[in-house]
mmCIF file of the C-alpha atoms, coordinates in Angstrom:
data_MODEL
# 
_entry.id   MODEL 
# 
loop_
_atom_site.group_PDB 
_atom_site.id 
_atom_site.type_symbol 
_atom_site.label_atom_id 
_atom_site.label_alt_id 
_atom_site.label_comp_id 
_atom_site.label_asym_id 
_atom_site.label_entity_id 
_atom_site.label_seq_id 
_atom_site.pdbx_PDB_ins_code 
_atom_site.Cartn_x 
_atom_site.Cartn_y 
_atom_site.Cartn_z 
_atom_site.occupancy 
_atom_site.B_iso_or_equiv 
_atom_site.pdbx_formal_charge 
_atom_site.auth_seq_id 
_atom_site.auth_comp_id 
_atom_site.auth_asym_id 
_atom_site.auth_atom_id 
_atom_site.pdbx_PDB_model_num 
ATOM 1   C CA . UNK A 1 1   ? 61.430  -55.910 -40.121 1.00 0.00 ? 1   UNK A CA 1 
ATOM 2   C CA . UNK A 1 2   ? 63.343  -56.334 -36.806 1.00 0.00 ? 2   UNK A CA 1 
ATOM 3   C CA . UNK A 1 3   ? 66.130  -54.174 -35.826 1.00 0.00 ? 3   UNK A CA 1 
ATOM 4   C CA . UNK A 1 4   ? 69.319  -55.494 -33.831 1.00 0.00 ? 4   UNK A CA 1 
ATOM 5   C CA . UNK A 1 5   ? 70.432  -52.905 -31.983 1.00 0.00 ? 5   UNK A CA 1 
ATOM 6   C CA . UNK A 1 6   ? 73.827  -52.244 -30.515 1.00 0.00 ? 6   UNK A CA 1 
ATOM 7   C CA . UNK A 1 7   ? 74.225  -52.985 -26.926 1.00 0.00 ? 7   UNK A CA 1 
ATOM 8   C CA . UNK A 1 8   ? 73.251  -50.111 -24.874 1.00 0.00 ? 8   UNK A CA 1 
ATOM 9   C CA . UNK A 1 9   ? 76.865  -48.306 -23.716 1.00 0.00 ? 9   UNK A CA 1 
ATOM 10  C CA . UNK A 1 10  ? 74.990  -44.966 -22.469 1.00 0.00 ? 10  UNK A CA 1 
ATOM 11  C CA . UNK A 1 11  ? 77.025  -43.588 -19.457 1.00 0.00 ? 11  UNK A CA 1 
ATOM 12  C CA . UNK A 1 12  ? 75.263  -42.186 -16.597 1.00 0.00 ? 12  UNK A CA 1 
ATOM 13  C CA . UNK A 1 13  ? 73.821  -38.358 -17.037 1.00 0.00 ? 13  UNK A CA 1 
ATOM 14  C CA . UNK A 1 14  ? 76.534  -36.445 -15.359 1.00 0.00 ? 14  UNK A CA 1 
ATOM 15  C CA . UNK A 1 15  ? 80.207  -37.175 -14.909 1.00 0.00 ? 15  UNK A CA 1 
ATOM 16  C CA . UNK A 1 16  ? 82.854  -35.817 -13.892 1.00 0.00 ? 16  UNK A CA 1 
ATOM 17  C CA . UNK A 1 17  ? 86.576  -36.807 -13.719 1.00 0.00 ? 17  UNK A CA 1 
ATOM 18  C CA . UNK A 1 18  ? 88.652  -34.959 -10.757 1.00 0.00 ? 18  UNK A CA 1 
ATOM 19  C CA . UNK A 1 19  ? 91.532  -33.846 -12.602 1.00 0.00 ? 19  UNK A CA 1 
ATOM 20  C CA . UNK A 1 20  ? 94.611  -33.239 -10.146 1.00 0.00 ? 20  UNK A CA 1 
ATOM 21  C CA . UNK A 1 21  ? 97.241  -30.417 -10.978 1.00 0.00 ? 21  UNK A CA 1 
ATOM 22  C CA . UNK A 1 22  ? 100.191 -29.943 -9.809  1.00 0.00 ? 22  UNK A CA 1 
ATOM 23  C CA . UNK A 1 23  ? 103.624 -27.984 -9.893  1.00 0.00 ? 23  UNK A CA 1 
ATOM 24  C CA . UNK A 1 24  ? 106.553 -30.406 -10.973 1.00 0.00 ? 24  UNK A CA 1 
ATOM 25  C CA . UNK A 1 25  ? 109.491 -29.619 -8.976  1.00 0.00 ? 25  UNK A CA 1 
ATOM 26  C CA . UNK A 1 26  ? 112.761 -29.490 -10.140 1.00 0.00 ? 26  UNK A CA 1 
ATOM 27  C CA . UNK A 1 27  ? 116.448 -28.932 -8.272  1.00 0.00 ? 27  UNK A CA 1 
ATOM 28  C CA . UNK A 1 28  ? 115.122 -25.311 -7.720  1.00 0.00 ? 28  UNK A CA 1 
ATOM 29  C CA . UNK A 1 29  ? 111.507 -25.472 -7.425  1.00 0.00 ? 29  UNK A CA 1 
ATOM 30  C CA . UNK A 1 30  ? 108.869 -24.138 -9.966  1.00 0.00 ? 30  UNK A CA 1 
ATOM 31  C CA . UNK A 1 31  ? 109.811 -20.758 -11.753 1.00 0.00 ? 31  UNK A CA 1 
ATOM 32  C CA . UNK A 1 32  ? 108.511 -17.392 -10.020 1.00 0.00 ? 32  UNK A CA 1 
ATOM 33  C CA . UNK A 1 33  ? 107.408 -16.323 -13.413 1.00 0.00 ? 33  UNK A CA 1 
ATOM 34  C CA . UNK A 1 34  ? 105.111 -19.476 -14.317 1.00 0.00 ? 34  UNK A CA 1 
ATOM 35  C CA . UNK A 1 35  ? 103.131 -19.488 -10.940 1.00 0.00 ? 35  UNK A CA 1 
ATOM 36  C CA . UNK A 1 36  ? 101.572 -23.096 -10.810 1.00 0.00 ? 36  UNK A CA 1 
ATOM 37  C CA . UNK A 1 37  ? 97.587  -23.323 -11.186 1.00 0.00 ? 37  UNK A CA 1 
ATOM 38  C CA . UNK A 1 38  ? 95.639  -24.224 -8.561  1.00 0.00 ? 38  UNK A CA 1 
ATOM 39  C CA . UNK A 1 39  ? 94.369  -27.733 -8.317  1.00 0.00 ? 39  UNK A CA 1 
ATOM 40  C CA . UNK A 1 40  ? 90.907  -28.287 -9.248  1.00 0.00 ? 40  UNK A CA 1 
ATOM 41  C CA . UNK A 1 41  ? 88.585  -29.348 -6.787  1.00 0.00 ? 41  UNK A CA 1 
ATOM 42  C CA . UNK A 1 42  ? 87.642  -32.677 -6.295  1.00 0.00 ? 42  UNK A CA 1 
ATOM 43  C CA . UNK A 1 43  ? 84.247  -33.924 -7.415  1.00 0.00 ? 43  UNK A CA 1 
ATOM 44  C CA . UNK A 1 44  ? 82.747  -37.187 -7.434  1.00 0.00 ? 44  UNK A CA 1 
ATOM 45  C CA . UNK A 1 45  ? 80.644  -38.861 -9.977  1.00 0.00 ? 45  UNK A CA 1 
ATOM 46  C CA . UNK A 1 46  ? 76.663  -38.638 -9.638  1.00 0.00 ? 46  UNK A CA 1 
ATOM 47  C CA . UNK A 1 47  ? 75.310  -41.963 -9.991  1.00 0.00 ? 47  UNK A CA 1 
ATOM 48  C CA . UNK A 1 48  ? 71.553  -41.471 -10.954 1.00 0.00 ? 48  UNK A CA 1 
ATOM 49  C CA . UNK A 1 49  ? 69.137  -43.052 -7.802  1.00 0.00 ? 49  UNK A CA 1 
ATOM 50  C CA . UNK A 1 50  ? 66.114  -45.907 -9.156  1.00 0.00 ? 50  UNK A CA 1 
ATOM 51  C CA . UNK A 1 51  ? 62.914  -44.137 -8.330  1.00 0.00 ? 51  UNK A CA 1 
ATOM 52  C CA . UNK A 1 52  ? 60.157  -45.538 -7.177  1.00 0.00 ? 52  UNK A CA 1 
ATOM 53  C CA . UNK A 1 53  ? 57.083  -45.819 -9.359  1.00 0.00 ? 53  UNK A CA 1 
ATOM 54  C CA . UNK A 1 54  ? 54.929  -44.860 -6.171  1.00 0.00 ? 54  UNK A CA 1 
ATOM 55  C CA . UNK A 1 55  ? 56.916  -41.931 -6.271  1.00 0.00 ? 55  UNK A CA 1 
ATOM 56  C CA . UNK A 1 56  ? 56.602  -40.786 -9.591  1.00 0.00 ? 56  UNK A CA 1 
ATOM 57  C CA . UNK A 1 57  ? 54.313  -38.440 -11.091 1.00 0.00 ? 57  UNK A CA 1 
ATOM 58  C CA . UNK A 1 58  ? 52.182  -38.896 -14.427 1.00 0.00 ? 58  UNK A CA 1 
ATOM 59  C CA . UNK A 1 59  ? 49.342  -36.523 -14.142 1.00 0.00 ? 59  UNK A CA 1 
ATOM 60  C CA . UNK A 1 60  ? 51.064  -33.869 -16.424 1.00 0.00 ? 60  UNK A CA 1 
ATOM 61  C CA . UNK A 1 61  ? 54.122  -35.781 -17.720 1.00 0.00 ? 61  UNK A CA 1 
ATOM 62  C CA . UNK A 1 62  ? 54.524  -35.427 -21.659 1.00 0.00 ? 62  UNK A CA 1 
ATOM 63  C CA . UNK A 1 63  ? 55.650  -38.658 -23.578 1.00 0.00 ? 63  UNK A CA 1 
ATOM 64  C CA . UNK A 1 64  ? 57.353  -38.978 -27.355 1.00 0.00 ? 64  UNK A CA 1 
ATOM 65  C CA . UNK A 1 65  ? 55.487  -41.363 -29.087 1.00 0.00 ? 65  UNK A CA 1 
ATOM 66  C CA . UNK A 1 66  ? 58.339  -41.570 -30.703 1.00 0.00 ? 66  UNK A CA 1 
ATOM 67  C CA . UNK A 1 67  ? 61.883  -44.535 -30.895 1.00 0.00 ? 67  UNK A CA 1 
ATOM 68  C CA . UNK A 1 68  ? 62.947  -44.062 -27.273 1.00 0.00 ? 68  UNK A CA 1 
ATOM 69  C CA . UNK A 1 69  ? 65.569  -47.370 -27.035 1.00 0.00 ? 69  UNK A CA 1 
ATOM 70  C CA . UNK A 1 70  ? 68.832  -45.461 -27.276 1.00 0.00 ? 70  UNK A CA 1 
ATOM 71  C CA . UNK A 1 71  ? 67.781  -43.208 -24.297 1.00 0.00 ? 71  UNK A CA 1 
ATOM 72  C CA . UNK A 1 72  ? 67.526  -45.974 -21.557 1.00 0.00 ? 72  UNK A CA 1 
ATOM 73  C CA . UNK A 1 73  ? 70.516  -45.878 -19.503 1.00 0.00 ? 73  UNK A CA 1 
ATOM 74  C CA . UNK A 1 74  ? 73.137  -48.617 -19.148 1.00 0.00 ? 74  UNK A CA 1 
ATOM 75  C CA . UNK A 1 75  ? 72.966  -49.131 -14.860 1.00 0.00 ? 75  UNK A CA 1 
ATOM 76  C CA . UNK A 1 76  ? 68.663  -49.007 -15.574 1.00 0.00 ? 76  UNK A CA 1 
ATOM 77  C CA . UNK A 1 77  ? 68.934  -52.119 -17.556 1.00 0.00 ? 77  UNK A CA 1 
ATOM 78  C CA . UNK A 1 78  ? 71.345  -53.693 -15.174 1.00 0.00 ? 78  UNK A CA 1 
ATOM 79  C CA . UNK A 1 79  ? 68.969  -52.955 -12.474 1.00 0.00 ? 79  UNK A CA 1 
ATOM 80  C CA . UNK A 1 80  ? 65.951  -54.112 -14.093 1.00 0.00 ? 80  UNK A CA 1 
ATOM 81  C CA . UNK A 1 81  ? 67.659  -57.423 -15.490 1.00 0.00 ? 81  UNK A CA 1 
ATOM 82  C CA . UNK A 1 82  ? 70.222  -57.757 -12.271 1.00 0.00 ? 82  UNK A CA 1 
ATOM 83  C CA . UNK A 1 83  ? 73.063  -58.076 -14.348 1.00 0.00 ? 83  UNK A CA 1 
ATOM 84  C CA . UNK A 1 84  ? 74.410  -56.888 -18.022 1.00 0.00 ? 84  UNK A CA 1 
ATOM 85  C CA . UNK A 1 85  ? 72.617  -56.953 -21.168 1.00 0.00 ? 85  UNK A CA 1 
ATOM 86  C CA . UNK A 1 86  ? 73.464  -59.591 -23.914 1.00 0.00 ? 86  UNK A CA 1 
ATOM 87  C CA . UNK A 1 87  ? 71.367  -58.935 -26.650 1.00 0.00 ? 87  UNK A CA 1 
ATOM 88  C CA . UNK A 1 88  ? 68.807  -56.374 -27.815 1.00 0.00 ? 88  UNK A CA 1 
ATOM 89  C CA . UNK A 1 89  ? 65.892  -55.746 -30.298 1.00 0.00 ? 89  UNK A CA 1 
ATOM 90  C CA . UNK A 1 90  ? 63.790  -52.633 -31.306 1.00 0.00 ? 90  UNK A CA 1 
ATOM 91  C CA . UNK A 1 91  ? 60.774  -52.532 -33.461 1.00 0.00 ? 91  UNK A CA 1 
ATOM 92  C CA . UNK A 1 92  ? 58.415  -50.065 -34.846 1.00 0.00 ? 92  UNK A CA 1 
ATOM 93  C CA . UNK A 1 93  ? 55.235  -49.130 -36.724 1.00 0.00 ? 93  UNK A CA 1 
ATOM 94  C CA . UNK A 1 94  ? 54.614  -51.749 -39.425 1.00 0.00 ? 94  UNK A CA 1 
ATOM 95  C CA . UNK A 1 95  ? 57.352  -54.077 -38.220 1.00 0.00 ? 95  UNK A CA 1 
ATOM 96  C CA . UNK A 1 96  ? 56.852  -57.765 -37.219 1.00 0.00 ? 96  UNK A CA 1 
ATOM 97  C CA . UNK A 1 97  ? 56.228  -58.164 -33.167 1.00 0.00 ? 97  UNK A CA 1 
ATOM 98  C CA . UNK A 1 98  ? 59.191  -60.292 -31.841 1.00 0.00 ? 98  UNK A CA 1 
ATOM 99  C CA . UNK A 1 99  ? 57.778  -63.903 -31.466 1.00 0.00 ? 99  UNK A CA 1 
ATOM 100 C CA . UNK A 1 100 ? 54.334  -63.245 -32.928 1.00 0.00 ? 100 UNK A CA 1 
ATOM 101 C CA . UNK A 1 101 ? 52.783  -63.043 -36.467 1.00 0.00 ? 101 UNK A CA 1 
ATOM 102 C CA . UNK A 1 102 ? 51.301  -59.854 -35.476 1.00 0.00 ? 102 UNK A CA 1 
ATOM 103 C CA . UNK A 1 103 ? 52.118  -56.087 -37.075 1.00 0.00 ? 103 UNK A CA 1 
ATOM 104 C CA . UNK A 1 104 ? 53.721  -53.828 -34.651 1.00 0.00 ? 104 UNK A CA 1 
ATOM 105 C CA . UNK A 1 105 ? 51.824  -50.238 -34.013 1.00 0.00 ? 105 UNK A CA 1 
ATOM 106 C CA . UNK A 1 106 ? 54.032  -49.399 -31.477 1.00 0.00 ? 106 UNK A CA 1 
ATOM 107 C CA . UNK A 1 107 ? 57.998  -48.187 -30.931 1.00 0.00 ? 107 UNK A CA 1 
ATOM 108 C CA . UNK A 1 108 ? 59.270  -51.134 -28.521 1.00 0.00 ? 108 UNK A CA 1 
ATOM 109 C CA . UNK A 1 109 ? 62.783  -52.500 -27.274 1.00 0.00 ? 109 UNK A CA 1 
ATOM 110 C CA . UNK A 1 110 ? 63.821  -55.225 -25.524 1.00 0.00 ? 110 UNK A CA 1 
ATOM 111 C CA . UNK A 1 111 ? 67.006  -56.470 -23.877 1.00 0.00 ? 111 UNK A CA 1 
ATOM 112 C CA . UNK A 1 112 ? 67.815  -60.046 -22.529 1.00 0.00 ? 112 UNK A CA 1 
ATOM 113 C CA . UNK A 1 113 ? 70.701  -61.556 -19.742 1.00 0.00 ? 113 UNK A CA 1 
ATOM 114 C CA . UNK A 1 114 ? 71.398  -65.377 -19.591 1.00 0.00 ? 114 UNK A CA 1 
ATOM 115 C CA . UNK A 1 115 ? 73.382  -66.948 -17.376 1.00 0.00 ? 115 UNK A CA 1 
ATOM 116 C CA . UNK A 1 116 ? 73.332  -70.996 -17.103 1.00 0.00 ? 116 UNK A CA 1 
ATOM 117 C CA . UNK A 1 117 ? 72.893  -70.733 -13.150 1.00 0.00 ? 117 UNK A CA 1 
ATOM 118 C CA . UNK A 1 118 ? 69.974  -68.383 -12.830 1.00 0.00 ? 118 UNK A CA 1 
ATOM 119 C CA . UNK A 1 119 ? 68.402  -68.280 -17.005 1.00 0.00 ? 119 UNK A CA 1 
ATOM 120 C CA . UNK A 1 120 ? 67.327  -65.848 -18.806 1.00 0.00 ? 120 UNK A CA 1 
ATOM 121 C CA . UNK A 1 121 ? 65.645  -62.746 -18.138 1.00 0.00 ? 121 UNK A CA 1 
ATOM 122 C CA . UNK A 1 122 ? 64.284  -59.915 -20.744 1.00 0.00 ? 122 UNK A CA 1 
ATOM 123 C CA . UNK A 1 123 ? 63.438  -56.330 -19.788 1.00 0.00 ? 123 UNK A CA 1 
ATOM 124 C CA . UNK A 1 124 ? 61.014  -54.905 -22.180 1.00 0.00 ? 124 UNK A CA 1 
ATOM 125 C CA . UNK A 1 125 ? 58.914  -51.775 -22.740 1.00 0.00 ? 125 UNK A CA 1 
ATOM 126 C CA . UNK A 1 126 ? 56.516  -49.974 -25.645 1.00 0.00 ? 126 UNK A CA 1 
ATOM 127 C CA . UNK A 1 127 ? 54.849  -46.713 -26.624 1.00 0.00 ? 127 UNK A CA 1 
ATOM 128 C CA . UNK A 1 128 ? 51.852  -46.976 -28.988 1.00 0.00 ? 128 UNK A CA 1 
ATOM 129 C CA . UNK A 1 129 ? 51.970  -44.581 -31.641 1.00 0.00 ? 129 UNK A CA 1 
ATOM 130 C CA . UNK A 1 130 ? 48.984  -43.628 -32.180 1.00 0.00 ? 130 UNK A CA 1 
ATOM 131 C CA . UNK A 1 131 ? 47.499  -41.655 -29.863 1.00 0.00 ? 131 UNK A CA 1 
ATOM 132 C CA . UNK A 1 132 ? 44.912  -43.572 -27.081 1.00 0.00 ? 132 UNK A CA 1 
ATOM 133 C CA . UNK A 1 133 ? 41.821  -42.218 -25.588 1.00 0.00 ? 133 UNK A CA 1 
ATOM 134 C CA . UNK A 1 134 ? 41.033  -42.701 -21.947 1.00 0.00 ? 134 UNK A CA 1 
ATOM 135 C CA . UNK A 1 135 ? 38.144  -44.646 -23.051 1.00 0.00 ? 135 UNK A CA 1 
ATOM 136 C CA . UNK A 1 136 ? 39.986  -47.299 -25.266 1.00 0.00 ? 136 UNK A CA 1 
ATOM 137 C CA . UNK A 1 137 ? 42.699  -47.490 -22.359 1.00 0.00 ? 137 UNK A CA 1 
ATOM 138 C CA . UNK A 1 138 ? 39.961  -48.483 -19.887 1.00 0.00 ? 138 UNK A CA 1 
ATOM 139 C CA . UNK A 1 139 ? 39.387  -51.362 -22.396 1.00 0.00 ? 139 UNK A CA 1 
ATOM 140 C CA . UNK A 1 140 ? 43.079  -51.905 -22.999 1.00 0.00 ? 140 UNK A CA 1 
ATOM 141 C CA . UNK A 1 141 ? 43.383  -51.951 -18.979 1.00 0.00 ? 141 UNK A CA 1 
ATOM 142 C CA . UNK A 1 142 ? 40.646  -54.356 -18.241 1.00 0.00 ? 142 UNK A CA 1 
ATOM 143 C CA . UNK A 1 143 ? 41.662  -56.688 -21.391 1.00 0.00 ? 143 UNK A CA 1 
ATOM 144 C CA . UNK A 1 144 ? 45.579  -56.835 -19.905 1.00 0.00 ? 144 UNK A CA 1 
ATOM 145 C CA . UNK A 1 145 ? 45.472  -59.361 -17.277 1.00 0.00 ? 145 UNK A CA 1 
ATOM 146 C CA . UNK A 1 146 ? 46.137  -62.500 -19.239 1.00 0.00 ? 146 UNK A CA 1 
ATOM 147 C CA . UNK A 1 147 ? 45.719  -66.601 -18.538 1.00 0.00 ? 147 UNK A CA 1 
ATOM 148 C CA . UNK A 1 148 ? 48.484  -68.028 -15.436 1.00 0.00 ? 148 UNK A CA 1 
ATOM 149 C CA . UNK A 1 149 ? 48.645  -63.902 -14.477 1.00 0.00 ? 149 UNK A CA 1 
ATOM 150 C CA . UNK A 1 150 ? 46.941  -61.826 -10.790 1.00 0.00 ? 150 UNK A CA 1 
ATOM 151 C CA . UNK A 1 151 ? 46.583  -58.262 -11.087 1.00 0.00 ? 151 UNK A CA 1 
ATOM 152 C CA . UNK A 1 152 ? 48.557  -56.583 -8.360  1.00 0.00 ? 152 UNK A CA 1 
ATOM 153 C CA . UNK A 1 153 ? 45.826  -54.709 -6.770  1.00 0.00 ? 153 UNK A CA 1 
ATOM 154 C CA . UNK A 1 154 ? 48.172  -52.507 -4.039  1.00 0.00 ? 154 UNK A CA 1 
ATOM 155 C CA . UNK A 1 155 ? 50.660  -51.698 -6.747  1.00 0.00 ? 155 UNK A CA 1 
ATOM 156 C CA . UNK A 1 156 ? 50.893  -48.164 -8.069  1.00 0.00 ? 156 UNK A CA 1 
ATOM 157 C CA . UNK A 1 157 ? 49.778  -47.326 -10.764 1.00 0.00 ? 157 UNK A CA 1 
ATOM 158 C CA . UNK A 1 158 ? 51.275  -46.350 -14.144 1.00 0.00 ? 158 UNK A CA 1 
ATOM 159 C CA . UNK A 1 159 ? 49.122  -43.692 -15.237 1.00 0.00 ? 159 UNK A CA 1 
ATOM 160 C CA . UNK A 1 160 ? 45.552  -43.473 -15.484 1.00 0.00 ? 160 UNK A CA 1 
ATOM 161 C CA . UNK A 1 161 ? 44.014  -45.904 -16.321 1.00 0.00 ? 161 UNK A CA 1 
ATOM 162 C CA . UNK A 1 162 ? 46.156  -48.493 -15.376 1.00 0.00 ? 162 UNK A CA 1 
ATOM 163 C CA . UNK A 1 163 ? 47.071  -51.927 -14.034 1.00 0.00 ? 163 UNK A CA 1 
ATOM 164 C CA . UNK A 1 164 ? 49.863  -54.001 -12.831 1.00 0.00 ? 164 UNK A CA 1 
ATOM 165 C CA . UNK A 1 165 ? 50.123  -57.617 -13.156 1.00 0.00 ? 165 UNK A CA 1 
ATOM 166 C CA . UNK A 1 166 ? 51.995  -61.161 -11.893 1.00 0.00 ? 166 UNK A CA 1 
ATOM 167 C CA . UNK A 1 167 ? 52.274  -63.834 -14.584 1.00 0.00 ? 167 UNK A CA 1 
ATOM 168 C CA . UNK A 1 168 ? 53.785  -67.289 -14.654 1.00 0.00 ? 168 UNK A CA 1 
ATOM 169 C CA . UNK A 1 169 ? 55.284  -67.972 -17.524 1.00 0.00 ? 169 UNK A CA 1 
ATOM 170 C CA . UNK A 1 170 ? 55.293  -71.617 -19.454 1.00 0.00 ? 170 UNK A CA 1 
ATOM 171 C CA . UNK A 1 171 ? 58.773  -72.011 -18.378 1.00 0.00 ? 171 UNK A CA 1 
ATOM 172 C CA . UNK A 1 172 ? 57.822  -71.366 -14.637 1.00 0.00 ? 172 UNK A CA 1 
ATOM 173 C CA . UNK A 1 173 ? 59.575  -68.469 -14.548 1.00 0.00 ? 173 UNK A CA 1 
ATOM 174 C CA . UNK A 1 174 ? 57.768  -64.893 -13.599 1.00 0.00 ? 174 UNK A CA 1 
ATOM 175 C CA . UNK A 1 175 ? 56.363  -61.712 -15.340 1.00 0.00 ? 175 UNK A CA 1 
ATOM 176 C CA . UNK A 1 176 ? 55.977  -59.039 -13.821 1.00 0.00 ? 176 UNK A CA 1 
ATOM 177 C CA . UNK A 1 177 ? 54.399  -55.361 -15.802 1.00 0.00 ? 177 UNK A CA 1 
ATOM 178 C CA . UNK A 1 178 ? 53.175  -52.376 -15.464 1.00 0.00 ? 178 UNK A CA 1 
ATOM 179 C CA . UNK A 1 179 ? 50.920  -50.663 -18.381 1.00 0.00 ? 179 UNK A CA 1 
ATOM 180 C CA . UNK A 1 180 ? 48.730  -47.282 -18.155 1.00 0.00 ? 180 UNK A CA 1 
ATOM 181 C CA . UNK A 1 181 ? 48.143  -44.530 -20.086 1.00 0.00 ? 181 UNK A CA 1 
ATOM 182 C CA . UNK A 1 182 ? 50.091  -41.201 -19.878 1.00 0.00 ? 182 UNK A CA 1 
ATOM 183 C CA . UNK A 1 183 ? 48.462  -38.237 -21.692 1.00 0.00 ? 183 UNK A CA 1 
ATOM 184 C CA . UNK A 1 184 ? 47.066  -40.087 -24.412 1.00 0.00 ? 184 UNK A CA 1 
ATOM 185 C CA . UNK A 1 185 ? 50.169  -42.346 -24.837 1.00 0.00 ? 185 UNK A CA 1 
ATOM 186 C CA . UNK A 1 186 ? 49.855  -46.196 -23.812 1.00 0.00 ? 186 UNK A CA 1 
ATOM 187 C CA . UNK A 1 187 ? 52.753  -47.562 -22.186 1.00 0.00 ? 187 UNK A CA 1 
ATOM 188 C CA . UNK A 1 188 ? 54.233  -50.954 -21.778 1.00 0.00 ? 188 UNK A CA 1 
ATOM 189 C CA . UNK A 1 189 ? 56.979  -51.750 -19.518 1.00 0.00 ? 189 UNK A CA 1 
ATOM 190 C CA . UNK A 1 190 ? 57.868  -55.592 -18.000 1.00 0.00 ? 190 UNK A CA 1 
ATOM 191 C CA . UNK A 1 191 ? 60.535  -57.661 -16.663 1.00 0.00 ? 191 UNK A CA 1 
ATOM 192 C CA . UNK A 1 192 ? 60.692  -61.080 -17.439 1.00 0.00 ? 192 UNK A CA 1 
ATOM 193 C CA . UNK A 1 193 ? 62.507  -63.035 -14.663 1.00 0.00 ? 193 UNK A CA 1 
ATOM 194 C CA . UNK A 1 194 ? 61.246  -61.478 -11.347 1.00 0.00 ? 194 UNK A CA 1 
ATOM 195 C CA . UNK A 1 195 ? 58.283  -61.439 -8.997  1.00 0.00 ? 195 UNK A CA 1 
ATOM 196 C CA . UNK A 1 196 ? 59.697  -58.161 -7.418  1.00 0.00 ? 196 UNK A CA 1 
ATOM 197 C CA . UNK A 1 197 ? 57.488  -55.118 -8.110  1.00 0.00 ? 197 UNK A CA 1 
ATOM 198 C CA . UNK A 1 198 ? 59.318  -52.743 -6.497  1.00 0.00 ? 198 UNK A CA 1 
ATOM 199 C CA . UNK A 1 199 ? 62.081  -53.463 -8.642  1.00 0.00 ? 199 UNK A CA 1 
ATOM 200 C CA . UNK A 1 200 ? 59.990  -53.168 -12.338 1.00 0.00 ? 200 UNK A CA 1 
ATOM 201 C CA . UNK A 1 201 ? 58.279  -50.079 -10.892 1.00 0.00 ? 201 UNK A CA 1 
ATOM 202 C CA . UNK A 1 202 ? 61.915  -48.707 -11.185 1.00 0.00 ? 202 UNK A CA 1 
ATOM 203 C CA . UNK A 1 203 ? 62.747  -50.104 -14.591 1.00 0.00 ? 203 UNK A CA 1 
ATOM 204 C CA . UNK A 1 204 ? 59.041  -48.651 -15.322 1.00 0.00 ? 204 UNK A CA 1 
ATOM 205 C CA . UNK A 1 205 ? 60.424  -45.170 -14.450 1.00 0.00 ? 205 UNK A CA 1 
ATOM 206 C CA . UNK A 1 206 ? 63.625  -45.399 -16.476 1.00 0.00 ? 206 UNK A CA 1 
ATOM 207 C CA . UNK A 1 207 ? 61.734  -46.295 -19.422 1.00 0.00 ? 207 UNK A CA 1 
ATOM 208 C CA . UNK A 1 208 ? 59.278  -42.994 -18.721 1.00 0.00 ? 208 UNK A CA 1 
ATOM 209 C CA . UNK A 1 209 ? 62.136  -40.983 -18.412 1.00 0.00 ? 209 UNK A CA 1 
ATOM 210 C CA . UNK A 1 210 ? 63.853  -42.179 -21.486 1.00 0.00 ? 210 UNK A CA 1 
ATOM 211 C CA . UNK A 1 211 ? 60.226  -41.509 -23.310 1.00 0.00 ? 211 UNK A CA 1 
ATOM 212 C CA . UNK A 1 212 ? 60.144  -37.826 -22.564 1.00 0.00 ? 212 UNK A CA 1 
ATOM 213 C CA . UNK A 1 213 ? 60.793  -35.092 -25.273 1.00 0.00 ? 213 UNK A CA 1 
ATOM 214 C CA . UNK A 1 214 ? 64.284  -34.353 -26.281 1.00 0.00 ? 214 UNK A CA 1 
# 
């Protein structure tokens, strides 16, 4: 069964809102007896900074292999699709794949933006659930690269093994994905829309992040 989700609304990690106080003066001035607090000091909100993928480490990160979709942050989808959200899906374990007749064995979200000048674009990304060994990953890796795709040979990797890949889509339009394992979880991640691998390597990350343990 496919599950509509609600659209993402997660605010960044840390904020803070600068609250000023201050005495109210009246004819006389404040009252001795009720000296005035002093004002807080001002702060500014944190807004969290894309990582690179090349700059990210896997060797000994530790992934849920669990529903991850509500943890990917708001401004990480707008980065990865280049503007708002419209629409999203999540499946799971025994559920239909989106577009396919095939049974899900994975947790797995997408989101999509449409606009009439540019079209759409869809940012997606999965965890297996079952765990992978490195030896069925090498297969997974070497099976990935599909019909109208390159692998990107100088792009970093997602875990190990992994690969990273171009596609052109029916439509014309670009794929672009990164898929490895981590521990022994297999990990999807893709932008639909975009040629820029700089820029999935970063959605790539957000989805890792949102993946780790509670």
């Amino acid at each position: 069964m496919l599950i509509t989700l609600r659209r993402p609304s997660r605010p960044p990690s840390r904020s803070w809102v600068a609250v000023g106080v201050a005495c109210l003066v009246v004819l006389t001035g404040c009252s001795q007896d009720e000296p005035a607090p002093s004002p807080e000091a001002e702060t500014t909100t944190i807004t969290p900074t894309p990582t690179p993928l090349s700059d990210y480490a896997t060797d000994d990160l530790a992934l849920a292999r669990a529903d991850f979709c509500d943890r990917v942050g708001q401004e990480s989808l707008v980065d990865a699709l280049g503007r708002e959200p419209s629409d999203a899906i999540s499946w799971g374990p025994g559920d239909q794949l989106p577009g396919t007749e095939e049974v899900s064995n994975e947790f797995g979200c997408a989101w999509t933006a449409s606009t009439v000048t540019t079209g759409p674009a869809d940012a997606r990304a999965w965890i297996f659930a079952p765990p992978i060994t490195a030896e069925r990953a090498e297969d997974f890796a070497s099976e990935m690269v599909g019909t109208k795709c390159r692998r990107l040979e100088s792009a970093p990797e997602l875990g190990a093994p992994g690969v990273a890949q171009t596609c052109t889509l029916n439509t014309g339009a670009a794929l672009t994905g990164f898929y490895g394992l981590v521990g022994d979880a297999w990990v999807g991640c893709e932008v639909h829309g975009t040629d820029e691998v700089s820029r999935v390597g970063e959605w790539c990350v957000a989805v890792l992040e949102a993946m780790r343990p509670a």
